[in-house]
Structures are given as structure tokens and as C-alpha cells.
C-alpha positions as CSV (number, residue, x, y, z in Angstrom):
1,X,-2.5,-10.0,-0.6
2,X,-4.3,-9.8,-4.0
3,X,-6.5,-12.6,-5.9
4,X,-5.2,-14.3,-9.3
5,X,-8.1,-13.0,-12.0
6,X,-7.6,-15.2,-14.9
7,X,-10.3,-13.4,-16.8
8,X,-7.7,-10.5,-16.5
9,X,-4.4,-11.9,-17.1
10,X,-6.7,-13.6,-20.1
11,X,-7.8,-10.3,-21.6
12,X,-4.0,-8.5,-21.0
13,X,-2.0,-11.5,-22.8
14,X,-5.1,-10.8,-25.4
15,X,-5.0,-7.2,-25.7
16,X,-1.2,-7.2,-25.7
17,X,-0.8,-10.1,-28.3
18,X,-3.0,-8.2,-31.1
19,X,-1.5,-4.4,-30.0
20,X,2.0,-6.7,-31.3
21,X,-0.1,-7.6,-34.6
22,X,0.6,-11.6,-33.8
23,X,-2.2,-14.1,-34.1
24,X,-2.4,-16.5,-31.4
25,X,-0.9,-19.3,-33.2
26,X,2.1,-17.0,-33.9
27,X,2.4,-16.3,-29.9
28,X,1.8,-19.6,-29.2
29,X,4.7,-20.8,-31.4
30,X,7.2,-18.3,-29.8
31,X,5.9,-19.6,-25.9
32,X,6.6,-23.6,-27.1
33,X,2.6,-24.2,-26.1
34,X,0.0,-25.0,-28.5
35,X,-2.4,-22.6,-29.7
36,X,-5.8,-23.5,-28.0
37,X,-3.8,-23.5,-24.7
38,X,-3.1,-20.0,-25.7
39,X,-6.9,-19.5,-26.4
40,X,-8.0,-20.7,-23.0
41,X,-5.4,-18.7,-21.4
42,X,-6.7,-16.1,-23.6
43,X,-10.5,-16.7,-22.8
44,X,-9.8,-16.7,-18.8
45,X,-10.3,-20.3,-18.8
46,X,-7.0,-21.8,-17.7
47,X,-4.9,-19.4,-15.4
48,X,-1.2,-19.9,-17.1
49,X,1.6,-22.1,-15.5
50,X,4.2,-19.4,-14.0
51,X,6.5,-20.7,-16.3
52,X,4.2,-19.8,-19.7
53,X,3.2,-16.4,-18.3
54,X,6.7,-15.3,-18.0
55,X,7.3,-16.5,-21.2
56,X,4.2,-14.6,-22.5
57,X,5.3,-11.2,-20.5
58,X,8.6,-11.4,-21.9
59,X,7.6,-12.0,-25.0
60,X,4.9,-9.2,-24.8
61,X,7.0,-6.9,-22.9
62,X,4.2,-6.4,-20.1
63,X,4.7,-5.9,-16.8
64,X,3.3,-5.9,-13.2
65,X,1.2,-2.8,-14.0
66,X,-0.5,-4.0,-17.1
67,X,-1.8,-6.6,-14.6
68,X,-3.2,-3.9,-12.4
69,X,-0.3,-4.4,-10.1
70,X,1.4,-1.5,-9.2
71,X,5.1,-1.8,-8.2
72,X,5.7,1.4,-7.4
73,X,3.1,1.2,-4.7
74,X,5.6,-1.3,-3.2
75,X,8.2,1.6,-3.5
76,X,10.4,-0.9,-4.6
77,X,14.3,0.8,-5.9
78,X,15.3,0.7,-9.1
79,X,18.0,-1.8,-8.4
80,X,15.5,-4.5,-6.9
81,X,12.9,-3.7,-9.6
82,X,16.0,-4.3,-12.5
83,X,17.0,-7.8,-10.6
84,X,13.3,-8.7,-10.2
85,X,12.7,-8.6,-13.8
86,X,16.3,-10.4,-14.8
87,X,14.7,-13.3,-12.5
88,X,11.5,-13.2,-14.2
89,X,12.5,-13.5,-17.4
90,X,15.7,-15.6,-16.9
91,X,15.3,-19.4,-18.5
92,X,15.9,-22.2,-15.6
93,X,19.6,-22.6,-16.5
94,X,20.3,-18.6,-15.6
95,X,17.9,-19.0,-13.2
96,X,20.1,-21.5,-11.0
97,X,23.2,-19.7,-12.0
98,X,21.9,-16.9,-10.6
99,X,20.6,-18.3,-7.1
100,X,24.1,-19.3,-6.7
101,X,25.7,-16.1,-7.6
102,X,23.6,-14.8,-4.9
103,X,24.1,-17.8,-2.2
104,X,27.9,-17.5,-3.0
105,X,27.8,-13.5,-2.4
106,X,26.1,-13.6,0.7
107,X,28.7,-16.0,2.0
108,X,31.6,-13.7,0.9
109,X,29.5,-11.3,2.9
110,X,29.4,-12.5,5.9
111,X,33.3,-14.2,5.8
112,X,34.3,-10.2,5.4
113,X,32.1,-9.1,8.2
114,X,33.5,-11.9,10.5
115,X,37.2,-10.7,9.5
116,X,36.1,-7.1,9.3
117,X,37.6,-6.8,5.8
């Protein structure tokens, strides 16, 4: 288990935002928030809703590492790491498309393993 730093995430989205050359209220356009949301996000004062950081770290093209959390330690595959990030940055319409991609796979699944096909 690992503790939600805001002051971190704040200083990343920062740090990432200017290496892109954008000024906040550029960023802030692209995320659909205002900018002094983005500048107390920015300043570790608010800690993002899951749904603006994603938007942020797609946006920015970060990932778990530039958070200081290290995926690899998780030695998670290539396969899971690629679907991981396809949720992450999917919009809420792909995102329930793909839940039931997955529901409707697993039952195809198991219906082959009950008729050994």
C-alpha cells in the first residue's frame, strides 16, 4: 500500500506541463477544467479527481513511474501493462464497452471449458 502525495502528483503534472511548453491555462483547456483548478492541483492543494488526472497523464504522456510508482516492481507482463493503460486512458463510453468485452469473453470462456471445446 502507498500514500496519495498531492504535493507530488502537484509538482509532476507541473514539471511535465512546462517540459510540453503549455501554460496552465492551455492544459487546462485541453482537460475541460478551469485553470485555477489546475493551479491548485498544481500547488499540491487539491489532489485531482481520478477522472482529471487521467486526463492530465494522457495528455502529458506520464506514467506510473513519473509518480515514483514503479510498475516493473510489480513485474507486471507487457500484455497486462498495454491493457492497463488502454483502461486508463479510455473515455467512459470505451470504458463500458470494454468491461463488457471482457464480461462477455470470460463467459465464452467458461461455456468452452464446460463443453471442452
Amino acid at each position: 500500500m502507498f500514500l496519495i502525495d498531492k504535493h507530488n502528483i502537484g509538482l509532476v503534472i507541473r514539471e511535465a506541463r512546462k517540459k510540453a511548453r503549455l501554460k496552465q491555462y492551455e492544459l487546462a483547456e485541453m482537460a475541460g477544467f478551469t485553470e485555477k483548478h489546475l493551479c491548485r492541483i498544481e500547488n499540491g492543494k487539491y489532489l485531482p479527481k481520478l477522472e482529471h488526472f487521467l486526463m492530465l497523464v494522457s495528455i502529458l504522456h506520464l506514467t506510473l513511474d513519473d509518480f515514483g510508482l514503479n510498475v516493473e516492481e510489480n513485474k507486471i507482463s507487457k500484455d497486462k501493462q498495454y491493457l492497463v493503460n488502454k483502461i486508463i486512458t479510455a473515455g467512459e463510453d470505451r470504458l463500458k464497452l470494454y468491461h463488457d468485452m471482457l464480461d462477455y469473453t470470460d463467459k465464452i470462456i467458461e461455456v468452452s471449458k464446460t463443453k471442452n471445446i
